[in-house]
Each structure stands twice: as C-alpha cells, then as structure tokens.
PDB file as gemmi writes it, atoms N, CA and C in Angstrom:
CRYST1    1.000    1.000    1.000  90.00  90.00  90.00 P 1                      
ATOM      1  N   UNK A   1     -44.319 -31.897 -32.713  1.00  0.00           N  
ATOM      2  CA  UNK A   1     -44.394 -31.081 -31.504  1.00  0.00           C  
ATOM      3  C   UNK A   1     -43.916 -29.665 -31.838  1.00  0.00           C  
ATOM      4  N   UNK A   2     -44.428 -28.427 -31.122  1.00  0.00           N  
ATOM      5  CA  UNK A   2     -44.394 -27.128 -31.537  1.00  0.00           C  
ATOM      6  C   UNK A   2     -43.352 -26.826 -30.506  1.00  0.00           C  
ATOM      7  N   UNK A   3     -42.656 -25.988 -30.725  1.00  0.00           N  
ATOM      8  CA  UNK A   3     -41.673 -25.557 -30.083  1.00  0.00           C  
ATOM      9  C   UNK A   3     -41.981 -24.369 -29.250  1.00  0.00           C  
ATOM     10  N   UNK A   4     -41.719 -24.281 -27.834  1.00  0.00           N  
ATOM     11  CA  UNK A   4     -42.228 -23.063 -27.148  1.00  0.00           C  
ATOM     12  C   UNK A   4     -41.113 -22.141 -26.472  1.00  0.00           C  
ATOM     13  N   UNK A   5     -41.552 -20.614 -27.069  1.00  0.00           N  
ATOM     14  CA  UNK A   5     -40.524 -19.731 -26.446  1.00  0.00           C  
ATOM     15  C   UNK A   5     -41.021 -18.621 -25.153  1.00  0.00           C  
ATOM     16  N   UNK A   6     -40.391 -18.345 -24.663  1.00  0.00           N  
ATOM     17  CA  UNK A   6     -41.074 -17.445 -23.436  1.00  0.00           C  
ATOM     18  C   UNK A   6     -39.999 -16.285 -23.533  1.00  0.00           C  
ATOM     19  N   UNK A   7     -40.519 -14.932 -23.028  1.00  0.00           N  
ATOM     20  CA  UNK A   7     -39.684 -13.407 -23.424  1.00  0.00           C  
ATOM     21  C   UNK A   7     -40.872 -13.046 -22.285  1.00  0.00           C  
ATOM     22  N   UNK A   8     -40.288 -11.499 -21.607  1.00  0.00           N  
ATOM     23  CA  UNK A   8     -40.900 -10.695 -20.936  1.00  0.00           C  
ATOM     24  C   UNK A   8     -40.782  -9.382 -21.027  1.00  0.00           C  
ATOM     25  N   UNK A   9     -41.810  -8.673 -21.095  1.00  0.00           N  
ATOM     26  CA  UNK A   9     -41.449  -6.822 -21.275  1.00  0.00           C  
ATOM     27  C   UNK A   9     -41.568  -6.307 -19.823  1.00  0.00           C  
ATOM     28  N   UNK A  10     -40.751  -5.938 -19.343  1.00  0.00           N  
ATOM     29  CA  UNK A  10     -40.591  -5.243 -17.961  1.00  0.00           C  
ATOM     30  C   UNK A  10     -40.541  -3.810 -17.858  1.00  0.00           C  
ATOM     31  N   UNK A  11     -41.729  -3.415 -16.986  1.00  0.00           N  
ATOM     32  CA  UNK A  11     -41.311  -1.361 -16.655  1.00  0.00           C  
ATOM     33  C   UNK A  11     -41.672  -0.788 -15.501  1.00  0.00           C  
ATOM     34  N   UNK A  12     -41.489   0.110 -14.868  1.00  0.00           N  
ATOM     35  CA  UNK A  12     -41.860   0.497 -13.497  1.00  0.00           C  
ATOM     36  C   UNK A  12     -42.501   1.616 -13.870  1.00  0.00           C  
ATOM     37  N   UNK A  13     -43.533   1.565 -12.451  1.00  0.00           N  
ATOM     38  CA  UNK A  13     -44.356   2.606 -12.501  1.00  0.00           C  
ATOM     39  C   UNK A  13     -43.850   4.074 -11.787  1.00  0.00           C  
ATOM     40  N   UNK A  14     -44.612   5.265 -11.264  1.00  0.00           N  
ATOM     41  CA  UNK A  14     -43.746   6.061 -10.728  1.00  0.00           C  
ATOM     42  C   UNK A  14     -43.607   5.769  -9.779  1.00  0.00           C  
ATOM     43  N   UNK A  15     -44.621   4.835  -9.042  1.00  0.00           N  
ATOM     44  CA  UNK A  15     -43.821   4.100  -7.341  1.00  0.00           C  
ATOM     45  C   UNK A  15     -42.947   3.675  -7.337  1.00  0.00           C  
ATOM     46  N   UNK A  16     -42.612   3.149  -7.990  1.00  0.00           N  
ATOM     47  CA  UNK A  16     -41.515   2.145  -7.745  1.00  0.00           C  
ATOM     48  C   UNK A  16     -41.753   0.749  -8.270  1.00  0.00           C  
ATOM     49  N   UNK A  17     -43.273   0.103  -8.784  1.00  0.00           N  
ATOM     50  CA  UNK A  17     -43.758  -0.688  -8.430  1.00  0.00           C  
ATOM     51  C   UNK A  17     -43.201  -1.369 -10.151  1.00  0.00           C  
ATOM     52  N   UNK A  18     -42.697  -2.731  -9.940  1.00  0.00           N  
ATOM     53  CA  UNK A  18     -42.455  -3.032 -10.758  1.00  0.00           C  
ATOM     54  C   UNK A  18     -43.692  -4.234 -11.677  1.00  0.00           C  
ATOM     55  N   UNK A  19     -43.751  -4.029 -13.341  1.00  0.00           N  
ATOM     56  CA  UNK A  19     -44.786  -4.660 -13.583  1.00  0.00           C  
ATOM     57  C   UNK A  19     -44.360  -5.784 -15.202  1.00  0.00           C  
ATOM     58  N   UNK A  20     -45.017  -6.683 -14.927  1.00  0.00           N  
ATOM     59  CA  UNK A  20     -43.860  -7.545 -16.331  1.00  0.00           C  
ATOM     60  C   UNK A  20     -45.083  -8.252 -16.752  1.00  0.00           C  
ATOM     61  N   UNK A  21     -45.366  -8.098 -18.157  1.00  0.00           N  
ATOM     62  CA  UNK A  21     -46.239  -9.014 -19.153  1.00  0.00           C  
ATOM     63  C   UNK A  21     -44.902 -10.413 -19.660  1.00  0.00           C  
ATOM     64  N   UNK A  22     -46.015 -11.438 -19.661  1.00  0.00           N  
ATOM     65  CA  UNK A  22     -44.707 -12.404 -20.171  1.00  0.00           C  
ATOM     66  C   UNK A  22     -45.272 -12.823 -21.768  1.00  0.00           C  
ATOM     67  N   UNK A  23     -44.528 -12.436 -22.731  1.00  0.00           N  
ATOM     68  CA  UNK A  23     -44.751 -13.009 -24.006  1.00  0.00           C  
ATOM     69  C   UNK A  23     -44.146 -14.837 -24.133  1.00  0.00           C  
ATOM     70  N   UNK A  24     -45.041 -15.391 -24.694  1.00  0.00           N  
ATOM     71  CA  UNK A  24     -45.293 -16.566 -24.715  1.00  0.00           C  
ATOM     72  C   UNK A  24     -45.318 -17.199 -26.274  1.00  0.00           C  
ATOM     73  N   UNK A  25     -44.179 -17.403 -26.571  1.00  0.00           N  
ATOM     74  CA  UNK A  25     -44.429 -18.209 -28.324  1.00  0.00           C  
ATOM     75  C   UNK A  25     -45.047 -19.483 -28.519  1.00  0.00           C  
ATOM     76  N   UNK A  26     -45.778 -20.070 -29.314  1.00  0.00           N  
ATOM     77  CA  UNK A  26     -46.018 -21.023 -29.567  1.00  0.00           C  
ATOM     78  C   UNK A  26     -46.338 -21.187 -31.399  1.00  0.00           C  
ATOM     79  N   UNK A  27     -45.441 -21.559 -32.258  1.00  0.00           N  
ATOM     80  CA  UNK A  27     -45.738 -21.633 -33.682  1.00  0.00           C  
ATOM     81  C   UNK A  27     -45.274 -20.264 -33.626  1.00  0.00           C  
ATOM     82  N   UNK A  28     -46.245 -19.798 -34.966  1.00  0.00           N  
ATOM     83  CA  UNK A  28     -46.630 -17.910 -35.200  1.00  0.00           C  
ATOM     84  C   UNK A  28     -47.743 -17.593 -34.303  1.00  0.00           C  
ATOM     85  N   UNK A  29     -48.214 -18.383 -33.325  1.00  0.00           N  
ATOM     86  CA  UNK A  29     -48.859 -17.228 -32.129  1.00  0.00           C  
ATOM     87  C   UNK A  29     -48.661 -16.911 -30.988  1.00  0.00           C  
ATOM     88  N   UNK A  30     -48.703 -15.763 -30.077  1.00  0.00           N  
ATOM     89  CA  UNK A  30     -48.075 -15.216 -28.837  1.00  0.00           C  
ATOM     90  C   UNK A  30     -49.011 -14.671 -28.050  1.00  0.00           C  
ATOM     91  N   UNK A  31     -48.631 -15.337 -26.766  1.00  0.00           N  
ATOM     92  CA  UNK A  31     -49.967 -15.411 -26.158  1.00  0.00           C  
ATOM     93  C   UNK A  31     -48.759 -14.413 -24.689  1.00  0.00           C  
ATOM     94  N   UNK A  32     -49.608 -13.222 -24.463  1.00  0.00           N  
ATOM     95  CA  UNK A  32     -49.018 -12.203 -23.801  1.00  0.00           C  
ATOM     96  C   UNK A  32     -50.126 -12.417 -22.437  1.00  0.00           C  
ATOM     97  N   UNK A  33     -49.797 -12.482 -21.199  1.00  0.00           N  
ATOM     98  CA  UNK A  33     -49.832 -11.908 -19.903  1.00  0.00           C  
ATOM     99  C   UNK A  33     -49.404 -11.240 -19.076  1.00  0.00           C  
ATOM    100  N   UNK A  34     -50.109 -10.640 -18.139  1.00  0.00           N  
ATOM    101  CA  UNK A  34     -49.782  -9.439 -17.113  1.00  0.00           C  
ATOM    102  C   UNK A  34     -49.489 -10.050 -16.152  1.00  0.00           C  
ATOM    103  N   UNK A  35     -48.719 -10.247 -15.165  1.00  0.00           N  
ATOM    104  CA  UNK A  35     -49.039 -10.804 -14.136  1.00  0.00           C  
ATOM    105  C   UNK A  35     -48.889  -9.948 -13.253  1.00  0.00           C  
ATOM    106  N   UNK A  36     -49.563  -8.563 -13.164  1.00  0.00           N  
ATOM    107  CA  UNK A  36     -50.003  -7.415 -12.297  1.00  0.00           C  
ATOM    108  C   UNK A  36     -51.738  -7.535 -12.327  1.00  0.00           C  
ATOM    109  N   UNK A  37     -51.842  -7.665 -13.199  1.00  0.00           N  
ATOM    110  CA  UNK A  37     -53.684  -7.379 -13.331  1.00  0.00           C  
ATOM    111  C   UNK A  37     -54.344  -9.239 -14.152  1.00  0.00           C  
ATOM    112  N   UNK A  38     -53.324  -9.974 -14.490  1.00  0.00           N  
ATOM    113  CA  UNK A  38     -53.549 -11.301 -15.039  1.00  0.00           C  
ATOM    114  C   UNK A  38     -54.377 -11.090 -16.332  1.00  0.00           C  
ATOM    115  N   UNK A  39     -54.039  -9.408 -17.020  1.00  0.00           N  
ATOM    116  CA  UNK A  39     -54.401  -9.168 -18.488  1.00  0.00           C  
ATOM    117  C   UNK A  39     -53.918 -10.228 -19.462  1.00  0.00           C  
ATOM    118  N   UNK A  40     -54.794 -11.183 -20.502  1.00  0.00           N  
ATOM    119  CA  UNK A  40     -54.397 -11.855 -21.559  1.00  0.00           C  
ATOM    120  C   UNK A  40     -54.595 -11.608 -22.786  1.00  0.00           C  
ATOM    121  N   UNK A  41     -53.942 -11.724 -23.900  1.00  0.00           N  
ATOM    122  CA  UNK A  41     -54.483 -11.531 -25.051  1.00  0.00           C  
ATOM    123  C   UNK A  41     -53.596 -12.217 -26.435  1.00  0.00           C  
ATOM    124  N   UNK A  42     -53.603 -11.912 -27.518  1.00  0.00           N  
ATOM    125  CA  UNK A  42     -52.629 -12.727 -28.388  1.00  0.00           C  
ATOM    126  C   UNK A  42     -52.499 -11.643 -29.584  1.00  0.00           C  
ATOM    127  N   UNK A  43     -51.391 -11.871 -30.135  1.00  0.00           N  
ATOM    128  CA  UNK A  43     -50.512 -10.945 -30.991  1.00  0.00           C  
ATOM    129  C   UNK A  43     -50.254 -12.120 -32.154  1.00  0.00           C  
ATOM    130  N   UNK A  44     -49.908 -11.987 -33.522  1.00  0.00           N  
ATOM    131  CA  UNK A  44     -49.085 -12.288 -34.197  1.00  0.00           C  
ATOM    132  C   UNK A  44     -47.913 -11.654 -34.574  1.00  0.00           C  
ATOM    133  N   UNK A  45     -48.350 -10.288 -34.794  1.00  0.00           N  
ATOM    134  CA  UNK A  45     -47.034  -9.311 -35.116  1.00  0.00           C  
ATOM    135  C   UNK A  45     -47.034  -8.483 -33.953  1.00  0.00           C  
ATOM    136  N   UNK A  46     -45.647  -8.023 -33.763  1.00  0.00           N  
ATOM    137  CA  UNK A  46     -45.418  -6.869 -32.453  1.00  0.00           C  
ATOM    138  C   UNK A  46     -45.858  -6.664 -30.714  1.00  0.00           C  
ATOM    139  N   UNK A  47     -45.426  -8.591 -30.831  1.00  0.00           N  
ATOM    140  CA  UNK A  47     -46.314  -8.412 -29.132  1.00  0.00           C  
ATOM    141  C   UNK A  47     -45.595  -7.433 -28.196  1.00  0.00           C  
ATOM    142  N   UNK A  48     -44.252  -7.270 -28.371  1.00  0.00           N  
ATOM    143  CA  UNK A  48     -43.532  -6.831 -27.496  1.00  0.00           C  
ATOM    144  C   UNK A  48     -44.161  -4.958 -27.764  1.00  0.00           C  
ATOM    145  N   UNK A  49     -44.795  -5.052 -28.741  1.00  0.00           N  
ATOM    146  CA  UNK A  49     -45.557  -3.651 -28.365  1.00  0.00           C  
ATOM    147  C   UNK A  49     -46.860  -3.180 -27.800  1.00  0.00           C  
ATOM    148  N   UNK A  50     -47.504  -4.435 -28.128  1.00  0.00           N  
ATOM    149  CA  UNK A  50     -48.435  -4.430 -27.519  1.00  0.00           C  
ATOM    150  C   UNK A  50     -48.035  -4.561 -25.685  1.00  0.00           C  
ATOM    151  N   UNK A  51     -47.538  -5.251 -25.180  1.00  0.00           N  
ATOM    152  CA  UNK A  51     -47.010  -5.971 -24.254  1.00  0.00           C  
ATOM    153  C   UNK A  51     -47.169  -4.149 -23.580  1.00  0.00           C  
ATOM    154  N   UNK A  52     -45.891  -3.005 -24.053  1.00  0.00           N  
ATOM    155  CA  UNK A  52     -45.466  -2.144 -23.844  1.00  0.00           C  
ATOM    156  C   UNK A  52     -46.739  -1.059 -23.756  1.00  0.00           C  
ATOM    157  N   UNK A  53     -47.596  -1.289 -24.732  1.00  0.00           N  
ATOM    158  CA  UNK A  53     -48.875  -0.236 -24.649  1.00  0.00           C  
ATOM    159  C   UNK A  53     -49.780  -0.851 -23.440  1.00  0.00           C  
ATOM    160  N   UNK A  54     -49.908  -2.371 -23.045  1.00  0.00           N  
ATOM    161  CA  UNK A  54     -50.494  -2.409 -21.981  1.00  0.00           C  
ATOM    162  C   UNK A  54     -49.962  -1.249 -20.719  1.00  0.00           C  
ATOM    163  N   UNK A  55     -48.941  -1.691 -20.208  1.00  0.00           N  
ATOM    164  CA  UNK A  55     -48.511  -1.293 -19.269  1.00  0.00           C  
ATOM    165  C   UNK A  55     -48.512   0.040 -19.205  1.00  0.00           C  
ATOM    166  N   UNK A  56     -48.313   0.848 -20.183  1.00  0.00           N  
ATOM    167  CA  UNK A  56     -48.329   2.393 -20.311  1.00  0.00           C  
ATOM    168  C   UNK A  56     -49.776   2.454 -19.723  1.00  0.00           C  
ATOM    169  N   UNK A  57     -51.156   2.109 -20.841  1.00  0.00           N  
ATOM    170  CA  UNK A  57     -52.115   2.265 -20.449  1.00  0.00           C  
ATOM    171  C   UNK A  57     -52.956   1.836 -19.026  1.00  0.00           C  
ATOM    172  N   UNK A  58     -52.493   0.595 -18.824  1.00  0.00           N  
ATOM    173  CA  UNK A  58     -53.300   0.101 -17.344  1.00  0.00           C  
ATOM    174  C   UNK A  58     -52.359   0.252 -15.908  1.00  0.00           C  
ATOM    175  N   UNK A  59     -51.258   0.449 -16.263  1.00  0.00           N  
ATOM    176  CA  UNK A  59     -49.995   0.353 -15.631  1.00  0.00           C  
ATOM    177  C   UNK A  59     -49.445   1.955 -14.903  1.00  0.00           C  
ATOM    178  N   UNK A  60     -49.648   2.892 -16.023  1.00  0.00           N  
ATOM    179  CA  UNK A  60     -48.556   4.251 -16.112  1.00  0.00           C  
ATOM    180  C   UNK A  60     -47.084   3.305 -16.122  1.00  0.00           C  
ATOM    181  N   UNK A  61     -47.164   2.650 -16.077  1.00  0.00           N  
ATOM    182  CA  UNK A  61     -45.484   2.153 -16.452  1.00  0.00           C  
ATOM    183  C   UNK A  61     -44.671   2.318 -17.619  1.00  0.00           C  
ATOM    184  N   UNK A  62     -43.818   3.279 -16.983  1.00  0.00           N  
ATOM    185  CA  UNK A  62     -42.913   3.377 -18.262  1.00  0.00           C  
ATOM    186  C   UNK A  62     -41.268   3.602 -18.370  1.00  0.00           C  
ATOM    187  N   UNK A  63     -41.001   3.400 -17.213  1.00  0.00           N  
ATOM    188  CA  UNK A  63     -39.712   2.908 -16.743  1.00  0.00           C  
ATOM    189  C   UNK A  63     -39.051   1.991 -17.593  1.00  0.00           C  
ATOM    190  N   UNK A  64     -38.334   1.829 -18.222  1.00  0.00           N  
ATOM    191  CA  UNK A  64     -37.316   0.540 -18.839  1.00  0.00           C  
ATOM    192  C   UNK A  64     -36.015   0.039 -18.324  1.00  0.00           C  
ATOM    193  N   UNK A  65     -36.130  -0.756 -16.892  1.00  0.00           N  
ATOM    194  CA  UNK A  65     -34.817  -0.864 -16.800  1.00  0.00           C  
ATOM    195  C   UNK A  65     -33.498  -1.456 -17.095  1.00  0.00           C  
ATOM    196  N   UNK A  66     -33.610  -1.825 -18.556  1.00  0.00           N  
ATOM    197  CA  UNK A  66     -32.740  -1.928 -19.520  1.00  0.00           C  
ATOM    198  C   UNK A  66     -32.262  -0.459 -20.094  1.00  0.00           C  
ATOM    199  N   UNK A  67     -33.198   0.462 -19.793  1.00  0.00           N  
ATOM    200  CA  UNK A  67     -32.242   1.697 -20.376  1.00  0.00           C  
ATOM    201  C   UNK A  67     -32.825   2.025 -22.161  1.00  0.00           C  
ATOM    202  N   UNK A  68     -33.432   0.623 -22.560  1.00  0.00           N  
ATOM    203  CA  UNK A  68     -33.287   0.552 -24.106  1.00  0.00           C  
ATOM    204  C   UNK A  68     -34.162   1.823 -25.004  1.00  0.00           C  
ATOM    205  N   UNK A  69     -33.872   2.538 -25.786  1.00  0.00           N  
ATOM    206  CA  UNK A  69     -34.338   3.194 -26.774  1.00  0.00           C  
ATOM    207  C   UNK A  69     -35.936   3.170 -26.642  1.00  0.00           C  
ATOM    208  N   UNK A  70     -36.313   1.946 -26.863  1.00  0.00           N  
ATOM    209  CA  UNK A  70     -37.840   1.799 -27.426  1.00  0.00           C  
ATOM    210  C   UNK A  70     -38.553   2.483 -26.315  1.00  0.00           C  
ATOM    211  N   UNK A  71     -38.001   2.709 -24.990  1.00  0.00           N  
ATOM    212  CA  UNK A  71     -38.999   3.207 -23.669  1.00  0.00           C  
ATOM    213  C   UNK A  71     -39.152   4.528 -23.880  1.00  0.00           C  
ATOM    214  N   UNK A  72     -38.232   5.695 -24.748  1.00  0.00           N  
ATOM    215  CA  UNK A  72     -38.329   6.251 -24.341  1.00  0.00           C  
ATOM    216  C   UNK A  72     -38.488   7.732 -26.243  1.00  0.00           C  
ATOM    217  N   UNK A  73     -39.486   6.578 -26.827  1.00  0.00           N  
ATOM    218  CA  UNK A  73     -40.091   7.265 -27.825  1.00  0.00           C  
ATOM    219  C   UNK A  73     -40.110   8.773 -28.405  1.00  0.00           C  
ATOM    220  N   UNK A  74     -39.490   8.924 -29.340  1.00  0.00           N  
ATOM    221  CA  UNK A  74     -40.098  10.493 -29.851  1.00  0.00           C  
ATOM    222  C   UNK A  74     -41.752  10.294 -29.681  1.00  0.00           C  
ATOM    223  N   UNK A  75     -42.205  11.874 -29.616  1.00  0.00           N  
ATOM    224  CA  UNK A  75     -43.456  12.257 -29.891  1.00  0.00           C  
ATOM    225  C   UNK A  75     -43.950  12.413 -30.625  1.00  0.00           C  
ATOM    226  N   UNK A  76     -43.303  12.770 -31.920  1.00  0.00           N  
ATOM    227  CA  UNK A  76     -43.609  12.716 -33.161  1.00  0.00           C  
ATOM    228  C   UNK A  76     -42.726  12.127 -34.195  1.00  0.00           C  
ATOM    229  N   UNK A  77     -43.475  11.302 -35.257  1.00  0.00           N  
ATOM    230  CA  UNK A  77     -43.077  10.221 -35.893  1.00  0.00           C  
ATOM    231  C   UNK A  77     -41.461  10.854 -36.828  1.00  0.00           C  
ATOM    232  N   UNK A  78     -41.977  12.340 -37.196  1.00  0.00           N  
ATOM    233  CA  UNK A  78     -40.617  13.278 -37.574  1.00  0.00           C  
ATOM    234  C   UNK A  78     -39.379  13.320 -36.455  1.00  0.00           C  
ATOM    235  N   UNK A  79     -39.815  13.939 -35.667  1.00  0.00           N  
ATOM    236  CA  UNK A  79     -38.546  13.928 -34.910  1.00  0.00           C  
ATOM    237  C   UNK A  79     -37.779  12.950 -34.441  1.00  0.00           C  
ATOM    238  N   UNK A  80     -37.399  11.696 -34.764  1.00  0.00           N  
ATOM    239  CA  UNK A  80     -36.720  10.540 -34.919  1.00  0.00           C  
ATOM    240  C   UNK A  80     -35.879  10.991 -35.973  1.00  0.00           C  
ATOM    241  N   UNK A  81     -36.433  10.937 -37.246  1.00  0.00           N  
ATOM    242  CA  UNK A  81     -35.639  11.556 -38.084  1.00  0.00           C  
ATOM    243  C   UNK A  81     -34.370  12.564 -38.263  1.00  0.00           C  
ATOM    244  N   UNK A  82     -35.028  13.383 -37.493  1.00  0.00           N  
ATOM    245  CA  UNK A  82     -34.271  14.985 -37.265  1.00  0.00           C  
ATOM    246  C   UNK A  82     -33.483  14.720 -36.315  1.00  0.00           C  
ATOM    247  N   UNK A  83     -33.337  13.711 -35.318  1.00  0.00           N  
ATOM    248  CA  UNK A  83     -32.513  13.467 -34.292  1.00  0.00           C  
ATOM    249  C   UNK A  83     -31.466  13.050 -34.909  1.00  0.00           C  
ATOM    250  N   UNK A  84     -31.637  12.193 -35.935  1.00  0.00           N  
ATOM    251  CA  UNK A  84     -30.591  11.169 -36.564  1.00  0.00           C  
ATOM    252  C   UNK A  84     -29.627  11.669 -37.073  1.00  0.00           C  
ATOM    253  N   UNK A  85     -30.422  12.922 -37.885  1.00  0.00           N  
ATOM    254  CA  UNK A  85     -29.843  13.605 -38.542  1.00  0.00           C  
ATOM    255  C   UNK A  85     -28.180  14.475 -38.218  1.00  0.00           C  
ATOM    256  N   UNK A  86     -28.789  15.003 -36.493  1.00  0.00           N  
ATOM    257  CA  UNK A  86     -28.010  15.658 -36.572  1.00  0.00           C  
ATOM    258  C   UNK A  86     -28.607  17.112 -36.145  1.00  0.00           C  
ATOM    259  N   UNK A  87     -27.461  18.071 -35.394  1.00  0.00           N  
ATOM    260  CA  UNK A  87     -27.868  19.690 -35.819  1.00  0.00           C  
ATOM    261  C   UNK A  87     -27.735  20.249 -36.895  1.00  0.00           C  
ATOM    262  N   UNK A  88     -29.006  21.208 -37.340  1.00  0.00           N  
ATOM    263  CA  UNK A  88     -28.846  21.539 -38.683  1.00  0.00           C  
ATOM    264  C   UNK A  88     -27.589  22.862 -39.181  1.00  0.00           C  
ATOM    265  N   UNK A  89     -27.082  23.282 -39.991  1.00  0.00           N  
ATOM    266  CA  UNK A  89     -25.785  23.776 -40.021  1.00  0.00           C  
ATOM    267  C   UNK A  89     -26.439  24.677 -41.013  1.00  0.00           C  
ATOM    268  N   UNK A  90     -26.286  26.348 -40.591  1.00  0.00           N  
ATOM    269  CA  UNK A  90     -26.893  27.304 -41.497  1.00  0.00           C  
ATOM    270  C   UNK A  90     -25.309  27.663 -42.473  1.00  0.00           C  
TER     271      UNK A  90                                                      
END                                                                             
C-alpha cells in the first residue's frame, strides 16, 4: 500500500478573496487541485510552484498569509544575491 500525503498552497487575491490548490502525494507523484476553478494537473518536482504560478496566473493571487519569503520574489534572478549580500561599502 502507497502512502498518501496532502499539503496546500494558499493566497489571496486583491479582494480579499481567498484561493487554495491542494497538493496531493501519492509515491513520487502529486496530483495538485484548485478548488476555486477545480484546475488539475500533476507535478513530480516543485508542485508547490507550480501550485503558486497557478494562482498568480488564473487567480491574480498573490497574497501569502504565512508572510513566507517565497510570495514575495525578487524580479530578477541577481538581485537575491545583492540583497544577501548586503549594502555595498565604497
């Protein structure tokens, strides 16, 4: 028997309107739903990003109300870097 895990990515839109894909483990495959629009699809690697690009795209959701890091992305793949870094010191 396969062992089954369940996880959810949660974000709000600018209404207010709250919207949650539920990631779904089974083995190595993950079977992701919307249950705003009843979008399905399956991931092996990185559902929880995929999960996150739904909602941006069909959603505008991009609220995280966990607060966590990942919601709230550099724009460019450099400036992560340069943040880390620090101010630069002439």
């Amino acid at each position: 028997m396969t062992q089954t895990d369940t996880g959810s990515v949660c974000r709000w839109d600018q209404h207010g309107r709250r919207h949650v894909v539920r990631v779904r483990r089974t083995g190595t495959q993950r079977t992701l739903r919307c249950e705003t629009c009843d979008w399905r699809t399956t991931a092996r690697f990185l559902p929880g990003l995929k999960a996150e690009e739904h909602l941006l795209r069909a959603h505008q959701a991009t609220v995280d109300p966990a607060g966590s890091p990942s919601a709230s992305r550099p724009a460019t793949p450099g400036s992560a870097v340069r943040a880390a870094a620090g101010p630069r010191r002439t």
